[in-house]
N, C-alpha and C positions, 0 to 999 in steps of 0.2 A: 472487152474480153471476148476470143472467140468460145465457139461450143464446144471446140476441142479443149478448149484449157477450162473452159466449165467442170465438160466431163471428168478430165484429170483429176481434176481439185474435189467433186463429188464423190469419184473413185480412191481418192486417197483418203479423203474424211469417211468412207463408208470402211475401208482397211483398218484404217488407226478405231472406229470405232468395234470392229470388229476384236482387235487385239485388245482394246482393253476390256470389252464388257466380258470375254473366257476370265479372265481372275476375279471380275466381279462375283460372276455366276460362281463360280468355286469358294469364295470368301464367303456368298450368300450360302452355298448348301452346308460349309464349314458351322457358318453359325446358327443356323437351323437346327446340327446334329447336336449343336450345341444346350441349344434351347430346350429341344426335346428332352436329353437326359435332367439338363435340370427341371424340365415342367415334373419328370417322373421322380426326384429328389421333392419336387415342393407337393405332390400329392404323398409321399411318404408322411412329408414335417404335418399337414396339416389331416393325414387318416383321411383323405380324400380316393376314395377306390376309385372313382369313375373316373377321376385324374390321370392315375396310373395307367388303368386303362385303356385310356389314350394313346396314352404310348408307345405300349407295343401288341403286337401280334397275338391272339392267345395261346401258340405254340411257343412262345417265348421260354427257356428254358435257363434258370441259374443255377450256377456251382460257384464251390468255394475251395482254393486252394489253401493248404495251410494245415499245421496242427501235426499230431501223429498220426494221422490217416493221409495225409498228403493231398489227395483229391478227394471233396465230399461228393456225395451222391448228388448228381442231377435232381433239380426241382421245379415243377412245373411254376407259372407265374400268376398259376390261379390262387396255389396254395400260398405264394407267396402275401399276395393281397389281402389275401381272406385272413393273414398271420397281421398285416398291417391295419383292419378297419377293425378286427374284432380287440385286440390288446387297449387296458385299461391306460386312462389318463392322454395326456400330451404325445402326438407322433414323433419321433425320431427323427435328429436332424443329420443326414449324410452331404456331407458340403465337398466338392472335388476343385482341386489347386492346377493350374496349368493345363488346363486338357489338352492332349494332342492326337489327332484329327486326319485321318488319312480321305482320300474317298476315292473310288476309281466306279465311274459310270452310277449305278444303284446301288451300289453296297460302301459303308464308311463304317472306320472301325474309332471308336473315344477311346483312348487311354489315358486316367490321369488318376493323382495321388488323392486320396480320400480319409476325412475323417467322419465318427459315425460318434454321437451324442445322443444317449438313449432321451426319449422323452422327459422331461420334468429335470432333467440333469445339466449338469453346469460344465464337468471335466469327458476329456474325450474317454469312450468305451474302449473301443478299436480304431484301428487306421489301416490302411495300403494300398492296394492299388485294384482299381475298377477297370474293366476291360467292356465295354458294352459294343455290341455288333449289333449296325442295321441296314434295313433295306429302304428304299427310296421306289412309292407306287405311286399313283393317282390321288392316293390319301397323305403322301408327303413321306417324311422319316419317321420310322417307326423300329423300336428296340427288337429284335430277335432271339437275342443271347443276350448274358450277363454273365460274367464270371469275377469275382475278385479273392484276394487274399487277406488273412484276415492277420493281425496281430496286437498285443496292447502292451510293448513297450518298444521304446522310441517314436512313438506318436507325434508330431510335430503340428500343432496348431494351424489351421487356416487364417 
């Protein structure tokens, strides 16, 4: 084989490796964003603050669409936590169906259907839909926003 058809053949194998590892790298950050929102699901289940805190950002801000008021008040995610390690018994289990997964550069947005199972409880509370938005630093993905909507019926099981 000459060095010219080495080269070729190097240059082509560095090409085709090129093209595929862009979807790997995407599939990788997909299921990261992935991982994150449920690690801040499994510090919920288990009243694990420093968990959550993982997470996200401490500007991290939640809201709640839904109800007679339409859009609830903005909440910070200190209060939020401080609302999850201090409540008696079993932490609350919030489990999300289908997640779908945007991501363009550092920022990726979850959206996927949710049910929420108060601690110590067997039948769903509420259900609907979670929107989590994050950003991607040096420290990885990390939650920014959360916003979901709330309701309890037509609830449909995970």
């Amino acid at each position: 084989m000459s060095i010219s058809s080495v080269s070729r053949l190097l240059l082509g194998a560095a090409v085709v490796g090129l093209v595929l590892a862009a979807p790997a790298g995407a599939q990788s950050d997909e299921q990261a964003v992935i991982a994150v929102v449920n690690k801040f699901f499994d510090g919920m289940r288990g009243k694990d603050t420093a968990m959550i805190r993982s997470t996200v950002v401490p500007s991290t801000v939640l809201v709640s669409v839904g109800g007679e008021k339409g859009l609830g008040d903005p909440s910070p995610i200190s209060a939020f936590i401080e609302r999850v390690g201090s409540r008696p018994g079993p932490g609350g289990d919030e489990r999300i169906k289908d997640p779908v997964v945007h991501i363009d550069d550092g920022f990726a947005t979850l959206w996927a259907y949710f049910t929420y199972t108060r601690g110590g409880q067997t039948t769903i509370d509420h259900c609907g839909v979670d929107l989590f938005l994050l950003r991607k630093s040096a420290d990885g993905w990390k939650v920014f926003y959360v916003a979901d909507t709330h309701r309890t019926v037509g609830c449909k099981p995970i």
